[in-house]
Backbone as a chain_set.jsonl record, in Angstrom:
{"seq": "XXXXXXXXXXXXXXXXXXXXXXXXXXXXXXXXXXXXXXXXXXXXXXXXXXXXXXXXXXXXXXXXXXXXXXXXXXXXXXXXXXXXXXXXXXXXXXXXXXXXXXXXXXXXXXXXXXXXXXXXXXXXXXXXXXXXXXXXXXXXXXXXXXX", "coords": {"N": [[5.067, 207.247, -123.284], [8.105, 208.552, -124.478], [10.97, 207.407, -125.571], [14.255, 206.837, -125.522], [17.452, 206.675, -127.317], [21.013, 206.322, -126.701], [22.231, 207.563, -129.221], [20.185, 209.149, -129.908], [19.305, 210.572, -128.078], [21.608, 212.662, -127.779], [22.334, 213.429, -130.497], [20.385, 215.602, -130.445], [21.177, 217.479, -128.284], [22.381, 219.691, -129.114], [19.571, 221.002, -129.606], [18.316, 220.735, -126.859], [20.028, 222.382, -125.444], [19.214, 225.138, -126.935], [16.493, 225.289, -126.125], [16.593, 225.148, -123.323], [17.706, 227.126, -123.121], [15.8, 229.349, -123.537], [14.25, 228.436, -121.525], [15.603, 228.994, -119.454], [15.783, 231.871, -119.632], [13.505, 232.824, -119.456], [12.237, 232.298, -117.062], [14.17, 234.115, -115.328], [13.421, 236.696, -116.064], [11.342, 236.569, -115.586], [11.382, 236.546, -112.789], [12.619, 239.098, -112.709], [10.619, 240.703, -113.027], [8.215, 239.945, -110.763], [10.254, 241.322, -109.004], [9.53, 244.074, -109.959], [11.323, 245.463, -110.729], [12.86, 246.288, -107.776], [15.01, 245.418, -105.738], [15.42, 242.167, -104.743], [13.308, 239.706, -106.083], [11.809, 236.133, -105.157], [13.193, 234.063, -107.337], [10.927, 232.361, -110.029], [9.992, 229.074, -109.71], [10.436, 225.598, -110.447], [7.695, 223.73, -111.69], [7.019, 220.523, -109.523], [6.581, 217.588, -109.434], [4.815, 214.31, -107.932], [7.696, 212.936, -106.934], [9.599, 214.57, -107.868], [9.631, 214.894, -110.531], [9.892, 217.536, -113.248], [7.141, 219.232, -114.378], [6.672, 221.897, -115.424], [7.158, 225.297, -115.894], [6.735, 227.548, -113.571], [5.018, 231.011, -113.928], [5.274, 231.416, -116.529], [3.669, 232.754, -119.048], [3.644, 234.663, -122.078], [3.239, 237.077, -121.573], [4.106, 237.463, -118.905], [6.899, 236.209, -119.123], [7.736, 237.168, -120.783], [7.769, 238.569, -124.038], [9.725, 238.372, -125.751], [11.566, 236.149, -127.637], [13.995, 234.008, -126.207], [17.098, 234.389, -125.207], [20.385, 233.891, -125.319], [21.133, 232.274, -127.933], [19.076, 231.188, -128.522], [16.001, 229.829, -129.903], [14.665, 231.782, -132.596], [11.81, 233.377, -131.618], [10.425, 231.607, -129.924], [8.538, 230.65, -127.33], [9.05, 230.647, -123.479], [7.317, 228.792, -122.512], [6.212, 227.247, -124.973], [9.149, 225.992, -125.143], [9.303, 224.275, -123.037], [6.85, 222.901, -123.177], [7.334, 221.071, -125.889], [9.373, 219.987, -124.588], [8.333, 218.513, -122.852], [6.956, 216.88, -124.393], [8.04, 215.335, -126.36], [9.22, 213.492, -124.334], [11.086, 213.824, -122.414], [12.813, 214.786, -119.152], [12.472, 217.308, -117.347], [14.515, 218.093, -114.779], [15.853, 220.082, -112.953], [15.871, 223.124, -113.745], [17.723, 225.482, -113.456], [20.364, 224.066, -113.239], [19.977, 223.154, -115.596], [19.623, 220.596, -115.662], [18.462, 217.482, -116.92], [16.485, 214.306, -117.992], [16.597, 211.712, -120.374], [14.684, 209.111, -120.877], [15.191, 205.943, -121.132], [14.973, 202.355, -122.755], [16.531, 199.817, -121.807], [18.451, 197.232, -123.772], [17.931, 195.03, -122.058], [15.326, 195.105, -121.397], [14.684, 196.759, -119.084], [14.075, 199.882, -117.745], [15.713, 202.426, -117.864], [17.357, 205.661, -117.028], [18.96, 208.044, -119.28], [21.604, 210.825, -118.457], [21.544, 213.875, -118.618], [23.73, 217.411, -117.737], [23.484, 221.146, -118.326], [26.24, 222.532, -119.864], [27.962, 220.168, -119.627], [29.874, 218.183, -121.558], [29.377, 216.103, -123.22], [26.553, 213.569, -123.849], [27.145, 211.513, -121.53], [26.497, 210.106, -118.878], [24.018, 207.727, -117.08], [21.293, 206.603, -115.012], [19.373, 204.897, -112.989], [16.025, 205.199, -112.524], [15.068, 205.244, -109.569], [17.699, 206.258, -108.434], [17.902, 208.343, -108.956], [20.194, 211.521, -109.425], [22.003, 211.21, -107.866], [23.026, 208.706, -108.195], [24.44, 208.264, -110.942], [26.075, 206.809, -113.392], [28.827, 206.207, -115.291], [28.46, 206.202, -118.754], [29.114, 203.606, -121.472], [25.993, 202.19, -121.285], [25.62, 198.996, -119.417], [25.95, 195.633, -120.513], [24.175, 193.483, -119.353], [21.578, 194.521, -117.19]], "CA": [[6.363, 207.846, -122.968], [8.843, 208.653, -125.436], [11.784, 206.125, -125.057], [15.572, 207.354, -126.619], [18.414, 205.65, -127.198], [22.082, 207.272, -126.598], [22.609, 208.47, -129.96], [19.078, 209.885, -130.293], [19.982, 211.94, -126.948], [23.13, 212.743, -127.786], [21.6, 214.296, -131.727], [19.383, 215.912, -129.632], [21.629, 217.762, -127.484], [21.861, 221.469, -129.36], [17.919, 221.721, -129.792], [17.518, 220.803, -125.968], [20.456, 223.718, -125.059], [18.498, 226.214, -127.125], [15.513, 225.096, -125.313], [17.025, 225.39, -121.615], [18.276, 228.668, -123.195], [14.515, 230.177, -123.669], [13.083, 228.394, -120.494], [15.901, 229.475, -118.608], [15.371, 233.525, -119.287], [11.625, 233.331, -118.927], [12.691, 232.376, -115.739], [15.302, 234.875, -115.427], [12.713, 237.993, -116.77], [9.948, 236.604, -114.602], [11.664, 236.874, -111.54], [12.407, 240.612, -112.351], [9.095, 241.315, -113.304], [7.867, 240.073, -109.837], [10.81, 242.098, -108.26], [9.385, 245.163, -109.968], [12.815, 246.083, -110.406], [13.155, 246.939, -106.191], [15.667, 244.218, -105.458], [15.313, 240.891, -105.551], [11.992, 238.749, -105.612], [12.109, 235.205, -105.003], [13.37, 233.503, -108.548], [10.011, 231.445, -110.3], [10.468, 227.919, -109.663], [9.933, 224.935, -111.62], [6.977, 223.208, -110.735], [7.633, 219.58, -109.227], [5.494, 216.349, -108.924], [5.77, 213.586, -107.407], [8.893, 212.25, -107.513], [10.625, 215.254, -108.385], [9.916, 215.422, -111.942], [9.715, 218.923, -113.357], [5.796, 219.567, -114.805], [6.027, 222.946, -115.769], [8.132, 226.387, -114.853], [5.915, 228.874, -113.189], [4.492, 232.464, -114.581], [5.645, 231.223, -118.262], [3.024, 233.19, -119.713], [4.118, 235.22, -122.9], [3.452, 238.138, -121.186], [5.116, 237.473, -117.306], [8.311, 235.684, -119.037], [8.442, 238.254, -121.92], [7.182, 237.568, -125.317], [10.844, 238.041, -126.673], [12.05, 234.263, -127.066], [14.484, 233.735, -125.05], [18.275, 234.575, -124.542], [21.389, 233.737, -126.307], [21.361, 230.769, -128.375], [18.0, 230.53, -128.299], [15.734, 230.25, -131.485], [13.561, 232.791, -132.536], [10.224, 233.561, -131.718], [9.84, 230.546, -129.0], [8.409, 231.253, -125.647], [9.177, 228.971, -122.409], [6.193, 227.852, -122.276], [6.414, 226.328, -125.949], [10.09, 224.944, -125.134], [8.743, 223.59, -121.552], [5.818, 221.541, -123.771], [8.654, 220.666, -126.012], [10.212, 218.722, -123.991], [7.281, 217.151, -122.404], [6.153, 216.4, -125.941], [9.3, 214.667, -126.448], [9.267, 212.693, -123.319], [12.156, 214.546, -121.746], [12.305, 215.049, -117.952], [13.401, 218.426, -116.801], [14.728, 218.208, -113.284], [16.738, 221.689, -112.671], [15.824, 224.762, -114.431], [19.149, 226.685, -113.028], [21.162, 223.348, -113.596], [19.891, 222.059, -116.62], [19.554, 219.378, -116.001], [17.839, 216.504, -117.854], [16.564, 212.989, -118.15], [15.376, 210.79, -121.296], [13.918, 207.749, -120.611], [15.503, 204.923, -122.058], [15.048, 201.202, -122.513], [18.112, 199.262, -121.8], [17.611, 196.05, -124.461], [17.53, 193.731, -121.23], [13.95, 195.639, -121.011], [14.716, 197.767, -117.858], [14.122, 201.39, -118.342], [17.012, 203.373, -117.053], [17.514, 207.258, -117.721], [20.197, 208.796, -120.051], [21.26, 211.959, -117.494], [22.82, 215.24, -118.977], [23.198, 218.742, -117.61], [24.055, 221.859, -119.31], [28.173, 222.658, -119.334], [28.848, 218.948, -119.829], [30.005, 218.279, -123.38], [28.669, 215.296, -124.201], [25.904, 212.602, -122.758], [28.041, 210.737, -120.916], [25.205, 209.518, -117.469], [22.52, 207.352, -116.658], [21.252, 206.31, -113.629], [18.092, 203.706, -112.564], [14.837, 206.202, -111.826], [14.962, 205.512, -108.038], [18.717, 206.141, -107.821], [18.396, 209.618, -108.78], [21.35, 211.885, -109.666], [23.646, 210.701, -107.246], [23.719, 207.019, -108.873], [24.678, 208.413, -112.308], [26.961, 205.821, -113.826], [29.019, 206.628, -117.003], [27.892, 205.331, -119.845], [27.987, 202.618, -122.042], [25.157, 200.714, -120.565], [26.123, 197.419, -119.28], [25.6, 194.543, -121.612], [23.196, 193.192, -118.42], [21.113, 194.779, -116.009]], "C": [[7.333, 207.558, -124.105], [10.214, 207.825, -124.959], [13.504, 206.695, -126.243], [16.784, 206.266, -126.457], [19.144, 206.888, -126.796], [22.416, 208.182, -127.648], [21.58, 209.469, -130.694], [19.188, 211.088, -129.393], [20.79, 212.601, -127.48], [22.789, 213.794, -129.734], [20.884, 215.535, -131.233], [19.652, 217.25, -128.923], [21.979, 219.46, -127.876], [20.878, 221.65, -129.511], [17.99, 221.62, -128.133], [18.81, 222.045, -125.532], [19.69, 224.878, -125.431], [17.237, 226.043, -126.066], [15.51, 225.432, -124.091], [17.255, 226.858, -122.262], [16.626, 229.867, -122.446], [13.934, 229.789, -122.113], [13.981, 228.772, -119.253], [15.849, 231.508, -118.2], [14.594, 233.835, -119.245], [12.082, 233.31, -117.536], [13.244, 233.737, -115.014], [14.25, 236.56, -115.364], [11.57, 238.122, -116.0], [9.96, 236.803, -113.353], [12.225, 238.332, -111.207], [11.556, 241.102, -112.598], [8.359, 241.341, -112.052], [8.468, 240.965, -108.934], [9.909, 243.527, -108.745], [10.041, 246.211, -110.117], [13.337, 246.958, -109.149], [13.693, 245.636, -105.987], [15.082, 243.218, -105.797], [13.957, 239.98, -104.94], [12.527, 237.388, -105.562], [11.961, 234.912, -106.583], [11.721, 232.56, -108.309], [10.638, 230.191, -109.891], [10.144, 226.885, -110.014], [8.91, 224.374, -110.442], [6.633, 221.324, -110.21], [6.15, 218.17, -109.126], [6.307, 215.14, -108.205], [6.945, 212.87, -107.55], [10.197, 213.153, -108.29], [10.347, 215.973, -109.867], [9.46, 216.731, -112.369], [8.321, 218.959, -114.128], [5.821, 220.842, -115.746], [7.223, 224.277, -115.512], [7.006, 227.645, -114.745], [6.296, 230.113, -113.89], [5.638, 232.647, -115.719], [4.757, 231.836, -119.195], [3.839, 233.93, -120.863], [4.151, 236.518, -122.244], [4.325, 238.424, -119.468], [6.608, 237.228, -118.128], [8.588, 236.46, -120.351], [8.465, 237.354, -123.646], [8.388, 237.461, -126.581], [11.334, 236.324, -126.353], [12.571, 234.166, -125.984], [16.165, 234.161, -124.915], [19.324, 234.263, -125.422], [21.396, 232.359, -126.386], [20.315, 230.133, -128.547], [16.845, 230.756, -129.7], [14.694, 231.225, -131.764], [12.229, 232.614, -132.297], [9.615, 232.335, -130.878], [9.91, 230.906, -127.654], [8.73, 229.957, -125.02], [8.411, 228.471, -122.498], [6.024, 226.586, -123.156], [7.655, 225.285, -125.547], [9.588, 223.84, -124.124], [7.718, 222.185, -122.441], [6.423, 220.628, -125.22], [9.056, 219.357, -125.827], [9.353, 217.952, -123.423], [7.243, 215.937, -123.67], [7.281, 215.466, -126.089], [10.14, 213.251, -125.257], [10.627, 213.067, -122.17], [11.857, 214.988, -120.512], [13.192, 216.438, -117.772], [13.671, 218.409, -114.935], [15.108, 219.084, -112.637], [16.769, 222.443, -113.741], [17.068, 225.566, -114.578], [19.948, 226.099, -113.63], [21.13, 223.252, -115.18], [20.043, 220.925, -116.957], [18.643, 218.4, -116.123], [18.102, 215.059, -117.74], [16.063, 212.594, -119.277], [15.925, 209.491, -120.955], [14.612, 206.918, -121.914], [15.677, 203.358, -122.013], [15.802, 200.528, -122.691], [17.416, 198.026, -123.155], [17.562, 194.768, -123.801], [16.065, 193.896, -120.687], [13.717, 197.263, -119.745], [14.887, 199.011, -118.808], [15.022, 202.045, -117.155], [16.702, 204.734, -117.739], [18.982, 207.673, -117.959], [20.043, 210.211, -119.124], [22.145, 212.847, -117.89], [22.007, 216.375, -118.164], [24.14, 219.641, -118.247], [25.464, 221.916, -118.839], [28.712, 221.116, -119.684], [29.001, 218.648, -121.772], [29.285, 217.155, -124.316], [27.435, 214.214, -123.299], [26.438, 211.393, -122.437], [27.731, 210.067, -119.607], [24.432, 208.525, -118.168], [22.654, 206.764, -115.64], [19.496, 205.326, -113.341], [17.237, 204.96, -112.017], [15.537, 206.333, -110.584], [16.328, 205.803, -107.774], [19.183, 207.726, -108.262], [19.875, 210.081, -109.959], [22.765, 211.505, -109.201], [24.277, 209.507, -107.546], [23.981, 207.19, -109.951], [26.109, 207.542, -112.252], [27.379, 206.208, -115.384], [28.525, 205.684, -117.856], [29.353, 204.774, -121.107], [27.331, 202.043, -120.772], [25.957, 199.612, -120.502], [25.347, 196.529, -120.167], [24.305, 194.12, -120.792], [22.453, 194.008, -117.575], [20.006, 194.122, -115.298]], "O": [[7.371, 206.445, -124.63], [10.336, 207.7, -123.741], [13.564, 206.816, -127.467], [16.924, 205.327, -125.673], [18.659, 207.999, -126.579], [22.806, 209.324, -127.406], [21.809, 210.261, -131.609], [19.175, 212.267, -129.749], [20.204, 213.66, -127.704], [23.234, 214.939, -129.807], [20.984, 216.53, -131.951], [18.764, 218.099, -128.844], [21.848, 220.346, -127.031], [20.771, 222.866, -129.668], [17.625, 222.734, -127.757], [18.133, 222.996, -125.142], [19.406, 225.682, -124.543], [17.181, 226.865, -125.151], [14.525, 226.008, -123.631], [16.797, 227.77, -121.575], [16.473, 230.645, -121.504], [13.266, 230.62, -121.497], [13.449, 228.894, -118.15], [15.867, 232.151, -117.15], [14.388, 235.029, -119.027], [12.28, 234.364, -116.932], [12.577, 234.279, -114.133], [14.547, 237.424, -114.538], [10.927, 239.134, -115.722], [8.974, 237.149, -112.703], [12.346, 238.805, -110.077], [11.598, 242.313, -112.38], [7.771, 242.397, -111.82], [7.753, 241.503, -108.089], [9.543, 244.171, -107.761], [9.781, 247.389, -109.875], [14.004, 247.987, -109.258], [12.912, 244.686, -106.045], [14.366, 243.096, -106.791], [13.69, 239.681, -103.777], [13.708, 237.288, -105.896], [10.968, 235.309, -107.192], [11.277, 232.165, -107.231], [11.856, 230.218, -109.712], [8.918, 226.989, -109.984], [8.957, 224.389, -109.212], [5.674, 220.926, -110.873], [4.99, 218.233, -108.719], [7.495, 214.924, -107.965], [7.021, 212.114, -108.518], [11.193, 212.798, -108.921], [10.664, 217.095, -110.262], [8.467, 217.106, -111.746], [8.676, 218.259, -115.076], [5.092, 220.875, -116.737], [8.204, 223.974, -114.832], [6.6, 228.417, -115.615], [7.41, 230.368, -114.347], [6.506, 233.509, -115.858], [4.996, 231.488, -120.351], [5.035, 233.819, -120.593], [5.212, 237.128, -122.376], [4.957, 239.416, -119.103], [7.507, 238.013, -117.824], [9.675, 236.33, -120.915], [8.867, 236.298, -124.135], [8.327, 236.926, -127.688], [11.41, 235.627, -125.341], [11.983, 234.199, -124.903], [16.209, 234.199, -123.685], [18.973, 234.451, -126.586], [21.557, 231.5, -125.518], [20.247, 228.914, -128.707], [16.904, 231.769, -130.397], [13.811, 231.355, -130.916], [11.584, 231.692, -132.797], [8.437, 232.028, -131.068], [10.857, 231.312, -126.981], [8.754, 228.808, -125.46], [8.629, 227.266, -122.621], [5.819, 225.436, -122.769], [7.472, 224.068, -125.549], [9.504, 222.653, -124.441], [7.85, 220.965, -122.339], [5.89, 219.555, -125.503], [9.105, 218.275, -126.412], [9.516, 216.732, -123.434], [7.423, 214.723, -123.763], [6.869, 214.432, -125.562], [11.105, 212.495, -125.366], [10.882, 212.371, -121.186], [10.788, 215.588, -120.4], [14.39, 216.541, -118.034], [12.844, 218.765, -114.096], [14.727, 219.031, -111.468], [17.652, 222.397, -114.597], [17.397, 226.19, -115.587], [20.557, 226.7, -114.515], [22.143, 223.275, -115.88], [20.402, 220.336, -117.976], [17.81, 218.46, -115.218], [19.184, 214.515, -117.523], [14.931, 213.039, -119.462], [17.044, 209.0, -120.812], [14.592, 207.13, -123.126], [16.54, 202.971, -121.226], [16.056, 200.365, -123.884], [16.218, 197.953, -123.431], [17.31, 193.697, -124.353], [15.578, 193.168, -119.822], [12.979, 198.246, -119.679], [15.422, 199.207, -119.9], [14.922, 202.076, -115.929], [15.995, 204.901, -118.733], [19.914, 207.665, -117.155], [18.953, 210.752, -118.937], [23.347, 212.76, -117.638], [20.813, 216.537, -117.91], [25.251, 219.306, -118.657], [25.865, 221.498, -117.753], [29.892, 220.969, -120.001], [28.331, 218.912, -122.77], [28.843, 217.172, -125.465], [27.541, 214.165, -122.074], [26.191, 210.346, -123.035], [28.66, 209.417, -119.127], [24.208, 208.42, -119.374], [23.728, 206.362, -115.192], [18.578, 205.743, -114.047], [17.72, 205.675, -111.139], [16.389, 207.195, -110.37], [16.478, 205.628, -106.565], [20.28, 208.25, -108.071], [20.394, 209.419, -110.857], [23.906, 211.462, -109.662], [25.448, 209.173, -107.365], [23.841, 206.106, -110.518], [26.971, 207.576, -111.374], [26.642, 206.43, -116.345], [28.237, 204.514, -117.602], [30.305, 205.479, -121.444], [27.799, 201.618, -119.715], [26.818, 199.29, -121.322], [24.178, 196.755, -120.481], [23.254, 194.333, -121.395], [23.366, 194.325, -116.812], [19.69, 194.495, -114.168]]}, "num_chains": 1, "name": "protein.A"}
């Protein structure tokens, strides 16, 4: 597992927008492809393990989510599927597709691994929160000297 600090996140933070850009309009392209364009199909949805963490975003193929990249802001010639392995590759948790929102894994230097927690719209990485405490225990950051 890939392990970041704050200002490695925080560097970080216009490649993983382009990235949400592309894996959010595969999304977006794949859920009118299933509509068929006759109203509305159920949106793809990311695909979850235990514990929440995001794995994958369903019918990411080049050809279901459209083999144009992806959307505004997004870099050329990269399908979701690539950004999606991406961010694996990178150790990056995707938790909300719609949200954008994001965890990297990071080791406090009292050892504990806490997660740095951004989602898109916020300006800077300014979260983290203890695994088991979720989104709703996000605590601004700096880290505490102790944990």
């Amino acid at each position: 597992m890939t392990e970041w600090t704050v200002e490695e996140a925080r560097a970080f933070l216009p490649r993983l927008e382009q990235l949400l850009a592309v894996i959010r309009h595969g999304v977006q392209v794949s859920a009118r492809a299933r509509s068929n364009g006759h109203g509305s199909a159920p949106a793809p949805s990311a695909t979850h393990a235990e514990g929440g963490d995001v794995l994958a975003v369903t019918a990411q193929s080049p050809a279901e989510a459209g083999a144009d990249a992806g959307g505004e802001g997004a870099p050329e010639g990269i399908t979701s599927t690539a950004a999606v392995a991406e961010l694996e590759d990178r150790g990056i948790v995707l938790r909300d597709v719609e949200r954008g929102l994001v965890d990297f894994p990071c080791r406090h230097p009292g050892g504990k691994t806490v997660l740095l927690c951004w989602q898109l719209g916020e300006p800077d990485l300014a979260w983290w929160h203890f695994p088991e405490d979720g989104f709703a225990g996000r605590q601004p950051l700096p880290l505490p000297p102790e944990l």
